[in-house]
C-alpha positions as CSV (number, residue, x, y, z in Angstrom):
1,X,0.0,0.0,0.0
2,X,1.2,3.4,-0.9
3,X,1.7,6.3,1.8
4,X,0.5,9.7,1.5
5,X,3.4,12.6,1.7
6,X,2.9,13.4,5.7
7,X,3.5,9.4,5.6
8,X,6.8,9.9,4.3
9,X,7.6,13.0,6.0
10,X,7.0,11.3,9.5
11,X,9.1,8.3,8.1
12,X,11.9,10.3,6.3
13,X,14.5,7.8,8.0
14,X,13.0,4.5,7.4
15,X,14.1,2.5,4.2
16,X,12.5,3.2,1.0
17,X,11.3,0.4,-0.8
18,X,8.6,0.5,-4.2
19,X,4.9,-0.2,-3.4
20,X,4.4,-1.7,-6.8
21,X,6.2,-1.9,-10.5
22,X,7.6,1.1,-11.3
23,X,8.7,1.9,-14.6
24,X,12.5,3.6,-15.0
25,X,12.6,7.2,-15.6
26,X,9.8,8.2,-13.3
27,X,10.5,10.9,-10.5
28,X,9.9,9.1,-6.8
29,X,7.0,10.4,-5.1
30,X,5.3,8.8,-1.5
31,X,3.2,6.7,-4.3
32,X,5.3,4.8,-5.1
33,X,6.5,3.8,-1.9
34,X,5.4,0.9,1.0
35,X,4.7,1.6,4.1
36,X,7.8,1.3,6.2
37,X,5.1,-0.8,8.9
38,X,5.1,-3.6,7.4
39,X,8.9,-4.2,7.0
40,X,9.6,-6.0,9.8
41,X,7.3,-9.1,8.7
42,X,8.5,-9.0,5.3
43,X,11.9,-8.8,6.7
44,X,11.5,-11.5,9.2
45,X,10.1,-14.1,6.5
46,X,13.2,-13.7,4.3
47,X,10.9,-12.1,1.7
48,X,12.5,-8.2,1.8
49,X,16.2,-7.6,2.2
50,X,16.8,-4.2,3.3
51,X,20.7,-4.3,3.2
52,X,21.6,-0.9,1.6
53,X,18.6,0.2,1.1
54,X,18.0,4.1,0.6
55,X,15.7,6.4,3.4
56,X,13.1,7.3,2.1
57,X,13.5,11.2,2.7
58,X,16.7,10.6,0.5
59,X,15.2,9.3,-2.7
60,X,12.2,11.3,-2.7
61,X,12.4,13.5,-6.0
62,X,15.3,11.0,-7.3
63,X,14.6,8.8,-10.7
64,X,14.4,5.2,-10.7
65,X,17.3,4.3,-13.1
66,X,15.4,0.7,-14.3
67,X,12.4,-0.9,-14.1
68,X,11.6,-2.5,-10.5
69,X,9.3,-4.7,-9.4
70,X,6.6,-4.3,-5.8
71,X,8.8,-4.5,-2.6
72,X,12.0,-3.7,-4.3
73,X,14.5,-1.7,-2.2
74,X,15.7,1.7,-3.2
75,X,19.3,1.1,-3.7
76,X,22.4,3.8,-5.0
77,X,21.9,1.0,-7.9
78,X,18.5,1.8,-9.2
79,X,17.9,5.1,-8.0
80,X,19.8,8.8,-9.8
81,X,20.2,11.7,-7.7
82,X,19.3,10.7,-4.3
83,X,20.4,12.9,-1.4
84,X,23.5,11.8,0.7
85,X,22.8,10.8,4.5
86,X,24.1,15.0,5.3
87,X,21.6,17.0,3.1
88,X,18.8,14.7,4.3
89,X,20.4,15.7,7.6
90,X,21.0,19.4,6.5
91,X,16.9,19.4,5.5
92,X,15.6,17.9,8.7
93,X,17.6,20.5,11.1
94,X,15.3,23.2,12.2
95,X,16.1,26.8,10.8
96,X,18.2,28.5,12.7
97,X,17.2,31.8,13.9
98,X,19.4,34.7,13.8
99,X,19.1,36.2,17.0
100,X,18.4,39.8,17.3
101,X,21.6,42.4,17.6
102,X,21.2,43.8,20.5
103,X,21.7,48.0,20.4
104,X,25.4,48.4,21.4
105,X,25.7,51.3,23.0
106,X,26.3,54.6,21.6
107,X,30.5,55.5,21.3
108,X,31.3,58.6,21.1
109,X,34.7,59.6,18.7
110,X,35.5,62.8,18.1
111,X,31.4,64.5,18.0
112,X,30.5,61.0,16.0
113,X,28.1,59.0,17.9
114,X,28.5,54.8,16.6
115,X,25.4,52.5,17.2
116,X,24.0,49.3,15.9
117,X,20.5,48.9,15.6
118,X,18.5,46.1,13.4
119,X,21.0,45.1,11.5
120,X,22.7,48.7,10.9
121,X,25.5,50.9,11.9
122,X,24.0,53.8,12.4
123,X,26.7,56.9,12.6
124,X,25.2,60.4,13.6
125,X,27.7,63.5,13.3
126,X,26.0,66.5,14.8
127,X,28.8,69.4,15.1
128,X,29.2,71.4,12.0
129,X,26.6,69.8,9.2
130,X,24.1,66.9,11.2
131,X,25.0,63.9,9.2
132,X,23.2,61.0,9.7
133,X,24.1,57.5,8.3
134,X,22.7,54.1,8.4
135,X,24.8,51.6,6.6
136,X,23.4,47.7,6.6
137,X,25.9,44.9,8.3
């Protein structure tokens, strides 16, 4: 039985193997894939061998390079362009947040007053002509 793509999301580590024949060429989508519950019966009764098999979260938008038959594990030998065990890694890290610059405070050089706000160095010269500059970091 196929799973749906939140199947495949929640199982993005589990070994990919084909639901049913799939023809070479096609793109890998959670269609085409078993569900990953059922493995350890298959496995068990000598009828799956999952020895090098490909996660699923790796070979999903990958080709199948040939032909393959129902329960046939996703392998670096039938499958093009799958991602390697870091960028499945890379994707399944949570974003990491910049954390907000804090204002420094203000230094004074010379009638120049220095500050970073949001992302700026912001430079204020009020003796003589009241510049004002902002300049992104």
């Amino acid at each position: 039985m196929s799973i749906t793509a939140e199947t495949a999301k929640a199982h993005a580590n589990d070994p990919a193997v084909l639901c049913c024949r799939a023809e070479g060429g096609i793109t890998i989508e959670p269609a085409n894939l078993e569900d990953p519950a059922i493995f350890d019966e298959l496995v068990d009764s000598g009828l799956l061998n999952l020895d090098g098999c490909l996660k699923i979260g790796q070979v999903l938008g990958a080709k199948l390079t040939k032909t393959s038959d129902s329960l046939c594990p996703l392998t670096a030998d039938n499958v093009d362009g799958f991602k390697t065990d870091d960028e499945l890694a890379a994707e399944e890290a949570p974003a990491k947040e910049e954390a907000p610059a804090e204002a420094a405070p203000a230094v004074s050089v010379q009638g120049a007053v220095t500050t970073i706000k949001h992302g700026k160095v912001v430079i204020s010269i009020k003796e003589g002509k009241d510049i004002y500059l902002e300049l992104p970091i």
